[in-house]
C-alpha positions as CSV (number, residue, x, y, z in Angstrom):
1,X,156.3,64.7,1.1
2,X,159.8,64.3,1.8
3,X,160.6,61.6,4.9
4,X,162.0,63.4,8.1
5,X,165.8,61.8,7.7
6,X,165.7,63.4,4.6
7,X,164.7,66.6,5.4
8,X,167.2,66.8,8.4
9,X,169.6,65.8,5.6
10,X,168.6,68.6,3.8
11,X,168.9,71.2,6.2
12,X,172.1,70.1,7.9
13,X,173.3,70.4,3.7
14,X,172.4,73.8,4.1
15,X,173.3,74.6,7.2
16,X,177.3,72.8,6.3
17,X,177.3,75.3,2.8
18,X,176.7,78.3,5.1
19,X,179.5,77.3,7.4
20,X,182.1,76.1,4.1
21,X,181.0,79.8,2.9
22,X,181.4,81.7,5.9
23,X,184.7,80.6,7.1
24,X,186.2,81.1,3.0
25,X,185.2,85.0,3.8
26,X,186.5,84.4,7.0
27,X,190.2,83.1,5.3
28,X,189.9,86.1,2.9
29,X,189.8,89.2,5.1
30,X,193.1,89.1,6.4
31,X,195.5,90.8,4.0
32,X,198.4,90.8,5.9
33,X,198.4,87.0,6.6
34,X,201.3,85.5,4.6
35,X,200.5,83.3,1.5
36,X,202.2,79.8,3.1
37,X,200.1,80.5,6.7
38,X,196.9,81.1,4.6
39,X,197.5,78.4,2.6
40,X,197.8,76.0,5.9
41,X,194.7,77.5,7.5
42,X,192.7,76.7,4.5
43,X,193.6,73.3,4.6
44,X,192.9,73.0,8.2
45,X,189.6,74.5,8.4
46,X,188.1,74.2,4.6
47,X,188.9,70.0,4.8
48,X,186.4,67.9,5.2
49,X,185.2,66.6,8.3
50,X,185.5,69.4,10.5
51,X,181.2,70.2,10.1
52,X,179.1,68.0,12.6
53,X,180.2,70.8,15.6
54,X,179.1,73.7,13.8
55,X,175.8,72.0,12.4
56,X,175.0,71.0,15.8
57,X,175.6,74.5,17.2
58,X,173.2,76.3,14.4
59,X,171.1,73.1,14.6
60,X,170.6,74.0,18.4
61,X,170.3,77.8,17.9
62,X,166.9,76.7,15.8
63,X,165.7,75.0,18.0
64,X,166.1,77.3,20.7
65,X,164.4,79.8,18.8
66,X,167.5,82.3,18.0
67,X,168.8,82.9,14.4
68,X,171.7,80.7,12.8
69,X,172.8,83.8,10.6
70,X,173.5,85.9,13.6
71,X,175.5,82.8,15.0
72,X,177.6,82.7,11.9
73,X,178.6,86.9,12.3
């Protein structure tokens, strides 16, 4: 059986991967964003470092009883 810090570890992976994924489709869905202003807004939000806030928000959300997916719509 896997020890609790590493099944936080694990979830908060999978929790981060939903995030990374969600805000890519969120970069994608504007068509009439220029190519340079895209480009800077990918760098800002898809760069590493930018996750514990967003885990700790879904990672609350759990907890509570509510639905992560529905947070990340």
């Amino acid at each position: 059986m896997p020890e609790p810090a590493e099944q936080r570890q694990d979830a908060w992976q999978e929790l981060r991967s939903r995030i990374e994924e969600r805000l890519a489709e969120y970069l994608q869905a504007d068509a009439d964003c220029p190519d340079r202003l895209r480009e800077a807004m990918q760098y800002s939000l898809l760069a590493g470092g930018k996750r514990l806030r967003p885990i700790l928000v879904l990672a609350a959300c759990e907890a509570c009883g509510g639905e992560s997916e529905v947070e990340l719509r």
